[in-house]
VEXDREN-2710 file (C-alpha; in Angstrom, 1 decimal):
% VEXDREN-2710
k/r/px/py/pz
1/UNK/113.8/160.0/155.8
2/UNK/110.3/161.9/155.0
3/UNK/109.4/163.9/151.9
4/UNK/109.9/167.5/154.0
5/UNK/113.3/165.8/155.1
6/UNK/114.7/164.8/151.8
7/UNK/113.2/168.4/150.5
8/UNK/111.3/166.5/147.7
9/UNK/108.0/167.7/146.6
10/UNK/105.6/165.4/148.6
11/UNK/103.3/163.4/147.6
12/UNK/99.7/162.1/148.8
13/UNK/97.3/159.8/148.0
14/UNK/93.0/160.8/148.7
15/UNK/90.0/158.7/148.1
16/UNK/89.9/160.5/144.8
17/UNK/93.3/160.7/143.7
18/UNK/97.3/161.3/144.1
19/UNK/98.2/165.1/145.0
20/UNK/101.7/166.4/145.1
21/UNK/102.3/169.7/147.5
22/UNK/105.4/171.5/148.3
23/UNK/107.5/172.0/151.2
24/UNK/107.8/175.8/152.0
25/UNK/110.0/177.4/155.7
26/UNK/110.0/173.5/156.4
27/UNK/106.4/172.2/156.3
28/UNK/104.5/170.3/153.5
29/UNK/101.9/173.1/151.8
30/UNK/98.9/171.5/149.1
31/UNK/96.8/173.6/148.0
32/UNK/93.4/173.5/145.7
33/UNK/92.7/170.2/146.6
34/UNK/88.9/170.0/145.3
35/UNK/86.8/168.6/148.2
36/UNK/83.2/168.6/145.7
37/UNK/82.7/169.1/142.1
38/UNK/82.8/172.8/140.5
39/UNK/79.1/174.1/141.4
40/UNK/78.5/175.4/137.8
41/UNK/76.1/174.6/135.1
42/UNK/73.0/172.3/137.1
43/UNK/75.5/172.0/139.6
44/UNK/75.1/176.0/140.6
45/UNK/72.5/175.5/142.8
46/UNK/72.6/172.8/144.5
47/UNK/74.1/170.8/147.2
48/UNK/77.7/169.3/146.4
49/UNK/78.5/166.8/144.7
50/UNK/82.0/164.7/145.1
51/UNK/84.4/165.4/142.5
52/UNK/85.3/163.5/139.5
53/UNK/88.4/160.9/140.5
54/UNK/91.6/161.5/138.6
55/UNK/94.1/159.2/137.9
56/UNK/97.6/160.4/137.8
57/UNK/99.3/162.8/140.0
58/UNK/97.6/166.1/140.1
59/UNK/99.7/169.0/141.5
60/UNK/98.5/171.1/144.5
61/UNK/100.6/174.3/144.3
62/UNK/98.7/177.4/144.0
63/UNK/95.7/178.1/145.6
64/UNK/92.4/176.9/144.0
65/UNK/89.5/179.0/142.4
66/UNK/87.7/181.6/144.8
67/UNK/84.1/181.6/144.6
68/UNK/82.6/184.4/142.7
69/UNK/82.3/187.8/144.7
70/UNK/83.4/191.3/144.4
71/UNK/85.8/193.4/146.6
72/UNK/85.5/195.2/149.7
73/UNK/84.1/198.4/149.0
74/UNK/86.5/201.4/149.9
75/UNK/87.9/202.2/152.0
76/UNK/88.1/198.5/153.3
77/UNK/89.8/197.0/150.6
78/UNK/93.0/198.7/151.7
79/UNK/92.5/197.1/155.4
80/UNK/90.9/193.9/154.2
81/UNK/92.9/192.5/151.2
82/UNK/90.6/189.7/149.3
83/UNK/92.7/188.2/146.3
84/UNK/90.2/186.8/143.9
85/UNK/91.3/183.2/142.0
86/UNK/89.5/182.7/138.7
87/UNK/88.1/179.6/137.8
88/UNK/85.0/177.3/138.3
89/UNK/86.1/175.0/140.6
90/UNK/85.7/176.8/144.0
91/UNK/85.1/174.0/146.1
92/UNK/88.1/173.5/147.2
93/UNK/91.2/173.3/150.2
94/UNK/94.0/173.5/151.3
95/UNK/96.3/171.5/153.7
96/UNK/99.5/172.9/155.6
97/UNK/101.3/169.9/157.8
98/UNK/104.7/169.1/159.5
99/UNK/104.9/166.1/157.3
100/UNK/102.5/163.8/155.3
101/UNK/104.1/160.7/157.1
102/UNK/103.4/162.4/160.3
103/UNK/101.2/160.0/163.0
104/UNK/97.8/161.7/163.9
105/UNK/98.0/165.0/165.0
106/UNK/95.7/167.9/165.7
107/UNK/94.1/169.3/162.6
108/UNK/92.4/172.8/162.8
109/UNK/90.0/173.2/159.9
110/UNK/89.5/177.4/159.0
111/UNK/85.8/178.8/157.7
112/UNK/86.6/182.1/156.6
113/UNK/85.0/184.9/157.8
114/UNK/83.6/188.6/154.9
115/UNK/79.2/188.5/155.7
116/UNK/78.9/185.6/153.1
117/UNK/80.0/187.5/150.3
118/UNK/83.7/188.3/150.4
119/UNK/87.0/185.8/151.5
120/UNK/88.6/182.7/151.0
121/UNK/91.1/180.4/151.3
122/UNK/93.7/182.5/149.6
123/UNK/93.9/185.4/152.0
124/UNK/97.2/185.6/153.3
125/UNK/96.8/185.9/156.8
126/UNK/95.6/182.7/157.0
127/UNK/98.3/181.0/155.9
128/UNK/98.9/177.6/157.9
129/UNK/102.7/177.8/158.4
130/UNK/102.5/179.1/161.7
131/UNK/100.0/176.3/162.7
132/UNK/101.8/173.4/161.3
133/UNK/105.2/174.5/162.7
134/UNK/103.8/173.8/166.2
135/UNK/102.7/170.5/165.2
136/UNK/98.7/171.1/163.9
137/UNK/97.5/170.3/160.7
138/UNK/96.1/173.4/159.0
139/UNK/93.1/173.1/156.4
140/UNK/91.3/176.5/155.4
141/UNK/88.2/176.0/152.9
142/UNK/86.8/177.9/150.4
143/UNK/82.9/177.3/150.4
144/UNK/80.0/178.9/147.9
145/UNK/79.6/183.1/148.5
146/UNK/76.5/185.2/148.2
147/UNK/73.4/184.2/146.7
148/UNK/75.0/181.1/145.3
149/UNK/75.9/180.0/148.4
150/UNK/72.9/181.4/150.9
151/UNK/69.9/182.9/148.1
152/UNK/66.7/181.2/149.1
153/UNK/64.9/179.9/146.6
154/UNK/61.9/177.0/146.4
155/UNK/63.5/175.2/143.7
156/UNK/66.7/174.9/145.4
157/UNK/68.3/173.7/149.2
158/UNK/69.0/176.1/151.6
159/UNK/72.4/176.9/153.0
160/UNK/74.5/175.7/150.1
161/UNK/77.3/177.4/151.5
162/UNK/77.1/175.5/154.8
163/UNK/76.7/172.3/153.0
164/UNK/79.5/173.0/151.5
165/UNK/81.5/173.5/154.6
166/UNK/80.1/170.0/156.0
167/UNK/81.2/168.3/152.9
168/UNK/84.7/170.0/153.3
169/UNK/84.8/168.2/156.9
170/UNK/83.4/164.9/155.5
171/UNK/86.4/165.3/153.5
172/UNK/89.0/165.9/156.2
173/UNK/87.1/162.8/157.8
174/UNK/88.3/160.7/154.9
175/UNK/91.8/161.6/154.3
176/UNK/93.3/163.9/156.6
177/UNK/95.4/160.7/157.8
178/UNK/96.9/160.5/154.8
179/UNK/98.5/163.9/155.6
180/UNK/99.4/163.0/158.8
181/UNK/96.2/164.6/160.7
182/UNK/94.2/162.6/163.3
183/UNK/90.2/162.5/162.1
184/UNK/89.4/162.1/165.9
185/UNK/91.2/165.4/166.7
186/UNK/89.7/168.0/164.7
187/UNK/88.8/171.8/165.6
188/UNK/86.9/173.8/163.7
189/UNK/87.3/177.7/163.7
190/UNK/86.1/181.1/162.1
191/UNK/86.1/184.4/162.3
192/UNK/82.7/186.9/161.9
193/UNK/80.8/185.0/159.1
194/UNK/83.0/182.0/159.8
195/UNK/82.2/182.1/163.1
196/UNK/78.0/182.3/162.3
197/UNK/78.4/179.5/160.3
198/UNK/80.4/177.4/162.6
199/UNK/77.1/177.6/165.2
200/UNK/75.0/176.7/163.0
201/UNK/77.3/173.5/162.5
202/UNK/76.8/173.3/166.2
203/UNK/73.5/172.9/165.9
204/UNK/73.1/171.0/162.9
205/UNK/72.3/167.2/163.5
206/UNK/74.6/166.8/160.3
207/UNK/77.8/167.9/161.9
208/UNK/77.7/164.7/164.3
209/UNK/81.3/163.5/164.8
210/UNK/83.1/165.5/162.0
211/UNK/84.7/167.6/165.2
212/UNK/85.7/167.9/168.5
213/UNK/85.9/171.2/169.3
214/UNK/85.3/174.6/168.0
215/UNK/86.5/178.7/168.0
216/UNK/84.2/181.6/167.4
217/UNK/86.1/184.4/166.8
218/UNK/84.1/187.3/167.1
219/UNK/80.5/185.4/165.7
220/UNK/77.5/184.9/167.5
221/UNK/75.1/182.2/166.6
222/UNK/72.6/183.8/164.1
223/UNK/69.8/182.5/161.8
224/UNK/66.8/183.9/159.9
225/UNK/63.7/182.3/159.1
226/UNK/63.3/181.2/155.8
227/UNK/60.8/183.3/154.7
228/UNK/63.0/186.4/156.3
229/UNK/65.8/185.3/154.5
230/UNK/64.5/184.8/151.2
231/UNK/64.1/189.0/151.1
232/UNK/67.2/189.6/150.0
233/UNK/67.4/187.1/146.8
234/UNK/63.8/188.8/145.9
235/UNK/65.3/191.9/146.1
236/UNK/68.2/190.6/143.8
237/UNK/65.9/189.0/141.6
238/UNK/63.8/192.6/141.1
239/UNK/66.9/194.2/139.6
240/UNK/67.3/191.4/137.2
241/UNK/63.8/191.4/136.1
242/UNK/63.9/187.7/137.0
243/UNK/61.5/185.4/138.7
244/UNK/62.7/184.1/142.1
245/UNK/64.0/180.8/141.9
246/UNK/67.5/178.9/140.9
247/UNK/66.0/177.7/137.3
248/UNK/65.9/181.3/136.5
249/UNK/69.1/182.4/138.0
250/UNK/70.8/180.2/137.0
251/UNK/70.4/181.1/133.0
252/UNK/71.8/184.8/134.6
253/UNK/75.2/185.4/133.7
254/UNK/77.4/185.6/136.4
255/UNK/79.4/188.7/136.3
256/UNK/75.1/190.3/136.2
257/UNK/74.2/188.2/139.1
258/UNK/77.7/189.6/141.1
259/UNK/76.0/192.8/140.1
260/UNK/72.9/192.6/141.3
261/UNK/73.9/191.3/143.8
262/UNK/76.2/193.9/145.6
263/UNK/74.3/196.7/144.2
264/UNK/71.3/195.0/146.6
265/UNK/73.4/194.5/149.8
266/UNK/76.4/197.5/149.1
267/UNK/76.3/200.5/151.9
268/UNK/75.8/198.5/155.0
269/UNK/77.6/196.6/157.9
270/UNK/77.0/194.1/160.1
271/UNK/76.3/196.7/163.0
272/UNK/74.3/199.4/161.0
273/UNK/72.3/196.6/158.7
274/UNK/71.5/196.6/155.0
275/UNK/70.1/193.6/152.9
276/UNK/72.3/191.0/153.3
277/UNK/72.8/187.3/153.5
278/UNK/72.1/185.0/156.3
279/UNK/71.8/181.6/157.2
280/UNK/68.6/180.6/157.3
281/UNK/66.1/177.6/159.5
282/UNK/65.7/175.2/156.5
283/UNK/64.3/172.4/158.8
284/UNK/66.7/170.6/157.6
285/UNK/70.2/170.7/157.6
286/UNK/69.4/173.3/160.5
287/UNK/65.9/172.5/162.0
288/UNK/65.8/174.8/164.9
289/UNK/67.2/178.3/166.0
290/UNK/70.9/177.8/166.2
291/UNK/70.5/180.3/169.8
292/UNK/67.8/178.1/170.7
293/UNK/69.1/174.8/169.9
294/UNK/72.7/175.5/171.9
295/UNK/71.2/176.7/174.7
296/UNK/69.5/174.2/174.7
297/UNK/72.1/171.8/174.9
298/UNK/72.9/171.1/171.2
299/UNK/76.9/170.0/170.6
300/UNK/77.2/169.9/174.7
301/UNK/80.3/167.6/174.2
302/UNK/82.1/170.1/171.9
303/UNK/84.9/171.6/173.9
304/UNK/84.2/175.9/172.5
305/UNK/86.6/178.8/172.5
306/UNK/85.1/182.0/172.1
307/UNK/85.6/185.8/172.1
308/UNK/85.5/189.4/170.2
309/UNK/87.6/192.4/170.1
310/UNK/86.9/195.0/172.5
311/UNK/86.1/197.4/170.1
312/UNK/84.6/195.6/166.8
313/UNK/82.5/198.3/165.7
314/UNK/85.9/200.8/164.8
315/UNK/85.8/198.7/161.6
316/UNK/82.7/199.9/160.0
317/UNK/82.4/203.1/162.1
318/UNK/85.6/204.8/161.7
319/UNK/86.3/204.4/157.9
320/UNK/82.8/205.7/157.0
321/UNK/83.0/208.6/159.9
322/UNK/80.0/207.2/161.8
323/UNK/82.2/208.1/165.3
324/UNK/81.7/211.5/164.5
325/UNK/78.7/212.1/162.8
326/UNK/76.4/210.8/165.1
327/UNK/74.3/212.7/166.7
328/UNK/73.2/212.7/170.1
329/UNK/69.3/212.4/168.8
330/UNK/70.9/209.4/166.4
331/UNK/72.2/207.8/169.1
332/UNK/69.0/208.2/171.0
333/UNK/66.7/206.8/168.0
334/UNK/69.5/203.9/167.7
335/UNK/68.7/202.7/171.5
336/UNK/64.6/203.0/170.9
337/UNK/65.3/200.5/167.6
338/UNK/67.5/198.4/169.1
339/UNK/65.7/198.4/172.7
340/UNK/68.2/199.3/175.0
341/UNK/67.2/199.5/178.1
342/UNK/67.9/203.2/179.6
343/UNK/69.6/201.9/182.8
344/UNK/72.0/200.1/180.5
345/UNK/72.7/203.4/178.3
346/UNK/73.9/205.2/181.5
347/UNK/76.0/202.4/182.4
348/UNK/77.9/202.9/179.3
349/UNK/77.9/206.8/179.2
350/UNK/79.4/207.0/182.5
351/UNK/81.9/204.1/181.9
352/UNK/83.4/206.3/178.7
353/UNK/82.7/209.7/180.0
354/UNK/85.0/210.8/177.2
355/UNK/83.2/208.9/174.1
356/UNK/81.3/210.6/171.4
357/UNK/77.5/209.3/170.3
358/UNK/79.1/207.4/167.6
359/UNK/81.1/205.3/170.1
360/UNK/78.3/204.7/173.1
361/UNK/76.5/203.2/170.1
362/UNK/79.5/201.2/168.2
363/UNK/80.1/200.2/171.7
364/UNK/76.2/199.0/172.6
365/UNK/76.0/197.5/169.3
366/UNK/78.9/195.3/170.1
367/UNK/78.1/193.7/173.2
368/UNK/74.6/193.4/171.9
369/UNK/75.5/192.0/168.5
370/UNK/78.3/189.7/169.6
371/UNK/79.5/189.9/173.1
372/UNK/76.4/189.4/175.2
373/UNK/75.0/186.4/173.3
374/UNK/78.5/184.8/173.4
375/UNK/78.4/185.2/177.5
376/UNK/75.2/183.9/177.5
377/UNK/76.1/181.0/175.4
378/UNK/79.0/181.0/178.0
379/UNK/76.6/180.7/181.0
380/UNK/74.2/178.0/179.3
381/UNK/77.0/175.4/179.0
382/UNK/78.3/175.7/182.5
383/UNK/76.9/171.6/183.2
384/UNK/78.1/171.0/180.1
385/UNK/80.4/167.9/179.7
386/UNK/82.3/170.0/177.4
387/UNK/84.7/173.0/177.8
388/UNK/84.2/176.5/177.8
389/UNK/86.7/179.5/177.2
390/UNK/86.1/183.0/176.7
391/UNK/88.9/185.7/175.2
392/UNK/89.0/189.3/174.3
393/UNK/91.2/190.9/172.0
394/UNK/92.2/194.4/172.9
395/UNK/95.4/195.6/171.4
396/UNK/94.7/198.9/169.2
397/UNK/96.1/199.1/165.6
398/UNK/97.4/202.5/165.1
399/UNK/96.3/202.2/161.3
400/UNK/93.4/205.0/161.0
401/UNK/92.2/204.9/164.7
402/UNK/90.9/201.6/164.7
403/UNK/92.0/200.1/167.6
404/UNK/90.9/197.0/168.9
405/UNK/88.5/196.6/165.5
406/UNK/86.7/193.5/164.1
407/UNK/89.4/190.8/162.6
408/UNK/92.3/192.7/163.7
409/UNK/93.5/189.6/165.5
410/UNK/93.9/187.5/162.8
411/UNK/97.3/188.1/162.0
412/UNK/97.8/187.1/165.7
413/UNK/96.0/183.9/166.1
414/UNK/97.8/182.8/162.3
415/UNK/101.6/184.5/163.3
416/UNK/101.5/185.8/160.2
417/UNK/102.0/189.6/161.0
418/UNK/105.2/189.9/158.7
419/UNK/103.0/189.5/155.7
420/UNK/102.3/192.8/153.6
421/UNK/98.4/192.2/154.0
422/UNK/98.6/191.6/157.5
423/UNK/100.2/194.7/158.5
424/UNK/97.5/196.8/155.9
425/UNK/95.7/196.5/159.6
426/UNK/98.4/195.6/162.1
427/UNK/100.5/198.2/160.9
428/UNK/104.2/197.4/160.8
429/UNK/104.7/197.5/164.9
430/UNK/102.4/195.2/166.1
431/UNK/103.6/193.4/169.3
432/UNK/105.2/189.6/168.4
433/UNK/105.5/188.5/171.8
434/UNK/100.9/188.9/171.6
435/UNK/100.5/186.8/168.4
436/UNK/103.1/184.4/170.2
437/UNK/100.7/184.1/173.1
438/UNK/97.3/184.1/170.8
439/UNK/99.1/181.8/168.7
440/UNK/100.2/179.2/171.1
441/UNK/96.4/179.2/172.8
442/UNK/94.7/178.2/169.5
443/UNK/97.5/175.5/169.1
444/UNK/96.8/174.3/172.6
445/UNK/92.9/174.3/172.2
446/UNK/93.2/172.2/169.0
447/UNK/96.0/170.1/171.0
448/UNK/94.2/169.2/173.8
449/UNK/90.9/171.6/174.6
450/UNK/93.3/173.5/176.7
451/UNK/94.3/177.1/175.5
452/UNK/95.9/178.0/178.7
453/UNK/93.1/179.4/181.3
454/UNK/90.4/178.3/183.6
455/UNK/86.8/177.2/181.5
456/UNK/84.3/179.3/182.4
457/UNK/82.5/179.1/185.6
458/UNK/81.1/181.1/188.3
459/UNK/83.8/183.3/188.2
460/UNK/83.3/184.2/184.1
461/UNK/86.9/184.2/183.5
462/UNK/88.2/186.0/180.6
463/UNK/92.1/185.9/179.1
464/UNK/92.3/189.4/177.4
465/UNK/94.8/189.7/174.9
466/UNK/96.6/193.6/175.3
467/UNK/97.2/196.1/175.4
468/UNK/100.4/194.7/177.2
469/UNK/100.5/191.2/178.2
470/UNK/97.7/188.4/178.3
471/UNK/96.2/188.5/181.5
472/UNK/93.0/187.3/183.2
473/UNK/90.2/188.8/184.1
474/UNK/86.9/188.2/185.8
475/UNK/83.7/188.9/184.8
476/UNK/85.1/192.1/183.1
477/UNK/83.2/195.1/182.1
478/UNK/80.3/193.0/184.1
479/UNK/77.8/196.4/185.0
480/UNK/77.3/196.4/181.4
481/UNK/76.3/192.8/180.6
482/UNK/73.9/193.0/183.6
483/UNK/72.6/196.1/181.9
484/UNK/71.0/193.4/179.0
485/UNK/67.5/191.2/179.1
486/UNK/68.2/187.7/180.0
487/UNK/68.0/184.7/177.3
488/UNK/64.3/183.8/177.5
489/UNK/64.4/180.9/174.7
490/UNK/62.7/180.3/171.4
491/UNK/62.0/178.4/168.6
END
């Protein structure tokens, strides 16, 4: 008889020591399993380290420490609830499996998405049940947030926070049999932020053999020069009255540094900018482009899942009012910036003859931020050995006129839309028989690189999840990706 059988609390032994979980709705839950030591004190700044053994059984219960970061600003902290876990020891993980004595299954590793500043772990929707119920082993990771985790500094490596996610997967390497996970079989996924981060894994020489195949949910690969990126920790640096560099940061407190910090990158989104954090080309961990280096065949093998939310932008434009403020001269000022091509622009008008400024351009700056480089990512692995799928999410919340917004289909790909949190963007109606569907896809992918519909070929298949049933389509909405410049390459 097995632990979750017998309803005892179960126990499991890691390279560092003995954890006990919990069985909870008939899986085995441990949480705040430290995967490196707490990044404080000289640690703050630089890559992990392992953590310190124990001896004993140490209990894995409650959710570990967050990293240090500050709410969503309103009016998104309603929609995007981000519980904060005090403590130092932030690198840590959790694990959510039918049964520790189980024999290698699927394990699906979660990088949580909120622009490098805000999540964890400890969000709600992500809770694992769902995922080990259908027989894959969950892990979600917390990893190092804002300028702790992605500053640039010359006295300190790069990417911290993405070191910090390839130590959590050098973890699952080591023990993940122990909880009944197969080290062979692992998928890694994200959402946004997550997702960024995950191509930059993909592309990273350092990620060789930790996975087999990987989701990008609604995150296009992304990366700065260093130089580029290091504008925002300057900027950070300024308010404090502080030289540049970790030594001096470091002697900052922290709840100053937070600060600083959101004061520097506050009042912006992902679509309308702002300073903000990004992973940067260390030539290092990431030596090339992440755009460049997949296209040009980096991670070939990895079987991908990828896809957005038909109308991503509703997130940032609709709370702040951007949908109707715009102005047709805006919106005309916003194409010259962004160098949209005029032929394109009509194609959009006169697909949404009804749509105000504000939407043309939440609607451009979707496809351009996150739709078209995902097709064209799509397109560039067709020879590859492995797999390529494409989704779209499109069922509209009711909550505030949203719609089909950014991480709306969370609580579909989790099954967790009866949690309160969930439903803060779901509202309380949303369709079960969808996050059945989305659900059972992401189970299949991390099964067997199969979520349920044709890889992507000539025909640019697409499964688009609602309104109504999943269906698929081809090459939808295809006038308007035309309508962009072709993927020339770079460096």
């Amino acid at each position: 008889m097995s632990d979750i059988e017998a309803g005892s609390p179960p126990e499991v032994r890691t390279v560092h020591g003995t954890v006990r979980g919990a069985v909870e709705r008939g899986v085995a839950v441990f949480r705040g399993i430290p995967y490196a030591a707490a990044p404080v004190g000289a640690r703050r700044f630089r890559a992990p380290g392992p953590p310190e053994p124990w001896t004993g059984v140490r209990e894995a219960v409650a959710y570990g420490p967050t990293a240090p970061k500050r709410p969503y600003a309103p009016p998104l902290d309603r929609l995007l609830p981000d519980p904060v876990v005090p403590g130092d020891g932030c690198l840590n993980l959790n694990v959510w499996t039918p049964s520790p004595g189980a024999a290698r299954l699927p394990v699906l590793v979660w990088i949580h998405g909120g622009s490098l500043v805000h999540g964890s772990s400890a969000v709600p929707v992500y809770d694992g049940t769902a995922f080990a119920r259908d027989g894959v082993v969950l892990v979600s990771v917390n990893y190092r947030l804002g300028v702790e985790g992605f500053g640039v500094f010359p006295d300190a490596p790069a990417n911290r926070g993405l070191l910090d996610q390839l130590a959590a997967l050098e973890w699952v390497r080591d023990n993940i049999a122990a909880f009944g996970g197969d080290p062979d079989r692992v998928t890694v996924a994200g959402e946004s932020a997550g997702a960024v981060s995950i191509a930059a894994l993909l592309a990273s020489p350092r990620s060789a053999g930790l996975f087999r195949r990987a989701v990008l949910q609604s995150g296009a690969p992304a990366a700065l020069p260093t130089a580029t990126g290091r504008r925002t920790t300057e900027l950070i640096a300024q308010r404090l009255g502080a030289p540049a560099t970790a030594a001096a940061l470091a002697a900052v407190d922290p709840e100053a540094l937070l600060t600083a910090q959101t004061e520097v990158t506050s009042g912006g989104n992902p679509l309308t900018g702002r300073a903000s954090f990004q992973i940067v080309v260390d030539g290092e961990l990431l030596p090339h482009d992440p755009v460049a280096a997949l296209h040009a065949g980096a991670s070939a093998g990895i079987d991908l899942l990828m896809g957005t939310n038909t109308e991503e932008y509703r997130l940032w434009f609709v709370p702040a009012g951007l949908t109707e403020t715009i102005s047709p001269l805006k919106l005309r000022l916003a194409l010259l910036k962004f160098r949209v091509p005029n032929a394109t622009a009509r194609t959009y008008r006169t697909n949404r003859p009804d749509a105000t400024p504000g939407e043309i351009l939440g609607a451009l700056a979707t496809d351009l931020l996150l739709r078209v480089p995902l097709n064209r990512l799509a397109d560039a692995r067709t020879a590859a050995p492995g797999s390529t799928y494409l989704y779209e999410f499109g069922w509209p919340t009711p909550v505030q006129r949203l719609g089909a917004c950014h991480a709306l289909e969370l609580g579909f790909v989790f099954d967790t839309l009866d949690h309160p949190d969930t439903r803060a963007l779901t509202g309380p109606e949303a369709p079960r028989e969808l996050a059945s569907a989305m659900h059972r896809a992401w189970v299949g992918f991390a099964a067997d690189g199969d979520p349920g519909w044709p890889s992507w070929d000539a025909r640019r298949p697409v499964t688009v999840f609602g309104p109504g049933a999943p269906s698929l389509v081809l090459a939808p909405r295809d006038d308007e990706l035309r309508g962009w410049k072709p993927y020339r390459g770079g460096t």
